[in-house]
N, C-alpha and C positions, 0 to 999 in steps of 0.2 A: 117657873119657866123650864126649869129642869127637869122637871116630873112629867111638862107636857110636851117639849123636844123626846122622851122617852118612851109615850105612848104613843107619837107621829111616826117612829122608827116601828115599834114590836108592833104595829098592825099592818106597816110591811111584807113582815116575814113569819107572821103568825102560822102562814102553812107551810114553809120550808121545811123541807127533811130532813131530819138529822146529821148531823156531819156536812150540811151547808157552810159556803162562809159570807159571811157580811163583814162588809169593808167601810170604815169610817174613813172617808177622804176628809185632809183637816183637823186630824183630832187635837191638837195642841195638847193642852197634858195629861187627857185619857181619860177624863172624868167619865163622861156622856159611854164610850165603847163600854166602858170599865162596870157601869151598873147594866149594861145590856147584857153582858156576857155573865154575870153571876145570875142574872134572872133566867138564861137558856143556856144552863153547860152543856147540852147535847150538840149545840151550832158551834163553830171555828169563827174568831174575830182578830181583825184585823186592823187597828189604827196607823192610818200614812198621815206623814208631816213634813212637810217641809223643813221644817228645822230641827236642828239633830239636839240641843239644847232640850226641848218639849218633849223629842221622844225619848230620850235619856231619861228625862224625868218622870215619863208613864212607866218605861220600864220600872223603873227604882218603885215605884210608887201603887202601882195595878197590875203586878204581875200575877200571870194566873195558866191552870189550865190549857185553857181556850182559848186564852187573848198572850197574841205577840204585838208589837209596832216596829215597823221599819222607817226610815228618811225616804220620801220619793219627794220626784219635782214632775207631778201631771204635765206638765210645759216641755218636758223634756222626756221621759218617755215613759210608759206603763208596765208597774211590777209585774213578775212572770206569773201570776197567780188569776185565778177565776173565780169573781166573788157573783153572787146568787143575787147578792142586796149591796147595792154601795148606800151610803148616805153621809149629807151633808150641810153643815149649819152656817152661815155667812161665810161663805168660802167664795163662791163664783166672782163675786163684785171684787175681790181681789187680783182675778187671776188677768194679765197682760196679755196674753197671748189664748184667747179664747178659743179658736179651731184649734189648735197643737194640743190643749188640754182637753178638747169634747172628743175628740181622735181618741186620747189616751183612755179617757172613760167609755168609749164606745170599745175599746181591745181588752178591756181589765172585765166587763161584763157577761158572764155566760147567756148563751142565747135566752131570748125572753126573760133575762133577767131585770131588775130593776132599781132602781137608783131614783131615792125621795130627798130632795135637797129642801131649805130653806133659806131665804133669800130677805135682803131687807125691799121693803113695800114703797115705791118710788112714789105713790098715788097717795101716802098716807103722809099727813101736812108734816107731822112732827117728825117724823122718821124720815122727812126731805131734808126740814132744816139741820138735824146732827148731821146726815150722812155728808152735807152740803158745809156746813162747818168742819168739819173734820177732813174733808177732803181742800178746803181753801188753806187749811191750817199742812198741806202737805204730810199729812200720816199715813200715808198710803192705803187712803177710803176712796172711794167711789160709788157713786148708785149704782142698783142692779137694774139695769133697762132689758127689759123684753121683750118690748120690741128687735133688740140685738141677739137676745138670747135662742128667741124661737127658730130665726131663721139657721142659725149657729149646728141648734141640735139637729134640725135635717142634715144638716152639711156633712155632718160626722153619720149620719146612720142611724140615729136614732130617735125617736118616738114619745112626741108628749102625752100622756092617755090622760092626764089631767091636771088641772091651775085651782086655784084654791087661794085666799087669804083666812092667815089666824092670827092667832097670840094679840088679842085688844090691850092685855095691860101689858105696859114696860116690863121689860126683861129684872131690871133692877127691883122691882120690887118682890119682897122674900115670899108673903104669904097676901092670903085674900081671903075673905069669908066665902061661905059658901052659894051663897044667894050673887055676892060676883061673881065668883066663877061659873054660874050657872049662866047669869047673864051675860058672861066674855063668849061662852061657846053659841050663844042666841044672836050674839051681834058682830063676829070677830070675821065673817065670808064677806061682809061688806066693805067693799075695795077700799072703801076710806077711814074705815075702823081697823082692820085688822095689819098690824104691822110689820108683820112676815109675807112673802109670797112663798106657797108650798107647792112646787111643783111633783108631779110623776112622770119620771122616764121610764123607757122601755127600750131593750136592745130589741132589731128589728127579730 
């Protein structure tokens, strides 16, 4: 899941300029930023986190180069910085206050910049009942509804250019043979198989 969260981001920004930044909104402990940023030192990266705990520990743990992380609260307002590429993995279904944050991500984005989040798949049977347990169990889950979402990002400015589902097999599992994995990428756009929704944004 990690290798293919990793190829979903670097075909983002596969043509950005050198000395771009890309911004992981969500990065918790800097895993995911931290292998992007050793594969293009020419690019500036950026991990935000809400909790100062997580970014302490990317610091301590991923420091590099090209990669800083700061604490921000998208709800509350947007680093002074201009990233080329945000991107982000089960974030959104968390956030409270969804215009205040699609605000702070439509300010934090250079024009035509772009921002590939991943999102859990409300239409996908199994990934209703965890998110639907987890959220009855009070651990502050929620599903990610699109219906909410769509209307949200015009609100703020900016522009879906595209919807997508992937990732067919569970996050938890470590490895696959190859003839799965052929068949995850054959089957994984089908709303009911695939367990992520991948959107692309776009600043106006």
């Amino acid at each position: 899941m990690q290798r293919r969260r990793q190829e979903l981001v670097a075909d983002v920004f596969r043509g950005v300029e050198p000395g771009a930044l890309v911004v992981e909104l969500g990065c918790g402990p800097g895993a995911l930023v931290a292998a992007l940023a050793a594969a293009r030192p020419e690019l500036g990266f950026l991990g935000l986190d809400i909790d100062e705990a997580m970014v302490e520990h990317a610091h301590r743990v991923h420091a590099a180069p090209n990669l800083s992380f700061e604490v921000a609260d998208l709800q509350a307002e947007a680093p002074r910085v201009e990233a080329h590429v945000l991107f982000s993995v089960d974030l959104v279904h968390h956030v409270h206050d969804q215009d205040a944050f699609l605000h702070n991500v439509a300010a934090l984005l250079a024009p035509r910049g772009a921002w590939v989040l991943a999102e859990p798949n409300i239409f996908h049977p199994y990934v209703f009942f965890l998110q639907e347990r987890m959220r009855r169990r009070g651990l502050d889950e929620d599903h990610f509804r699109p219906w909410r979402f769509g209307p949200a990002v015009r609100r703020a400015g900016l522009v879906i250019e595209r919807r997508r589902t992937a990732f067919a097999v569970p996050g938890w599992v470590q490895s696959v043979p190859r003839s799965v994995a052929r068949a995850e990428r054959a089957v994984e756009r089908l709303p009911f198989v695939g367990g992520s929704v991948i959107y692309m944004v776009r600043a106006a």
